[in-house]
C-alpha positions in Angstrom: 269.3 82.5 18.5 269.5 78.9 19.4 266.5 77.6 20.2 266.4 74.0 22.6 264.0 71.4 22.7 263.8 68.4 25.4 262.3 64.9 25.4 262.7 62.2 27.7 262.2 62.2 31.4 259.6 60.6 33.5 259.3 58.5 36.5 261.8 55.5 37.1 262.5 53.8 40.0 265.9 53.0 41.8 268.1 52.0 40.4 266.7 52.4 36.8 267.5 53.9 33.9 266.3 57.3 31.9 267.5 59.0 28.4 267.3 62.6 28.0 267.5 63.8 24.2 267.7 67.8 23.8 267.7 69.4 19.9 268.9 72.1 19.0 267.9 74.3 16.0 268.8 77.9 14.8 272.4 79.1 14.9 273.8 75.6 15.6 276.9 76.7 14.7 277.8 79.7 17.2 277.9 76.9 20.3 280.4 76.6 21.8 279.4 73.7 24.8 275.9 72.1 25.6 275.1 70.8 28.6 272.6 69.1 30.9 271.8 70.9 34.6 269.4 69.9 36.9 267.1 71.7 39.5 265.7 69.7 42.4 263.4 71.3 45.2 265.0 73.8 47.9 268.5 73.8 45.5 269.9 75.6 43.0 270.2 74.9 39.5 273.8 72.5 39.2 275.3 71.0 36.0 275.4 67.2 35.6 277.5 67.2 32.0 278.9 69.4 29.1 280.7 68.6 26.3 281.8 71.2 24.1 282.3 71.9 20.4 285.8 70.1 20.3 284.5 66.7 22.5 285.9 67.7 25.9 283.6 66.2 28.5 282.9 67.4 32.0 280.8 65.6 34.6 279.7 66.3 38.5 281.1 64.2 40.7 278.0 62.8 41.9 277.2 61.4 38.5 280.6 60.1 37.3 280.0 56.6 36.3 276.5 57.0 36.3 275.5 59.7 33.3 276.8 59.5 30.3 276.6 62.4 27.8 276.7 62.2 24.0 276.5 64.2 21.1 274.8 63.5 17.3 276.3 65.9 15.2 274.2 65.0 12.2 271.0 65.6 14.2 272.1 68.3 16.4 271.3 66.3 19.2 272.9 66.2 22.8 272.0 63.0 24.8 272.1 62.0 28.4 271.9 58.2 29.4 271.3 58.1 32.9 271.6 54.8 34.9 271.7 53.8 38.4 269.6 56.1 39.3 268.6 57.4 42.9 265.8 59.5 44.4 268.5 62.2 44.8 268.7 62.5 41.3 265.3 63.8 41.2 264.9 67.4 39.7 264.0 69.4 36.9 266.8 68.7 34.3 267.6 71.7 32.0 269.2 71.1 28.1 271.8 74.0 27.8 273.6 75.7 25.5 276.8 78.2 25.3 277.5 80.6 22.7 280.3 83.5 23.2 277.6 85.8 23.8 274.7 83.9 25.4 273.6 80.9 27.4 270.2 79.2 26.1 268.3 77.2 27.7 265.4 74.2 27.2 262.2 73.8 28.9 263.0 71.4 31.3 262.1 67.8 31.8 261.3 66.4 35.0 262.8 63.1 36.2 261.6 61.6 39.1 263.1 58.5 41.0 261.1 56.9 43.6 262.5 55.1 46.0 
């Protein structure tokens, strides 16, 4: 069991800036890949980053440039710096994490970016 806990979030404007910080605890060591997905009204649930075990790092096209994941292997964290941000951006966003046998997920954090 992995269990995934989220922090950051809140309401920015355009333009701005927001850090998302999830934790992980439990069997840290069966993931495989963490990740950070969002859900915005009316759409369905889309990833914005990974990064695996090894480092490889994977971002949507709509936030290349803009989001920047991170890992702190010491604290079992997995970071995302979000800048530039638009009201698009706004959603639900989602901490996730991969093991061979299961996907876990956080409790969500909501972002919102007026405009």
């Amino acid at each position: 069991q992995v269990q995934l806990v989220e922090s950051g979030g809140g309401l920015v404007e355009t333009g701005g800036s927001v850090r998302l910080s999830c934790a992980a605890s439990g069997s840290i060591s069966s993931i495989v890949a963490m990740g950070w997905y969002r859900l915005a009204p009316g759409k369905q649930r889309e990833l914005d980053a990974s990064i695996t075990s090894g480092g490889r790092i994977n971002y949507a096209d709509s936030v290349k440039g803009r989001f920047t994941i991170s890992r702190d292997n010491a604290k079992n964290t997995v970071s995302l710096q979000m800048n530039s941000l638009k009201p698009e951006d706004t959603a639900v966003y989602y901490c996730n994490s991969l093991t061979l046998s299961k996907n876990y997920w956080g409790q969500g954090t909501q972002v919102t970016v007026s405009s």
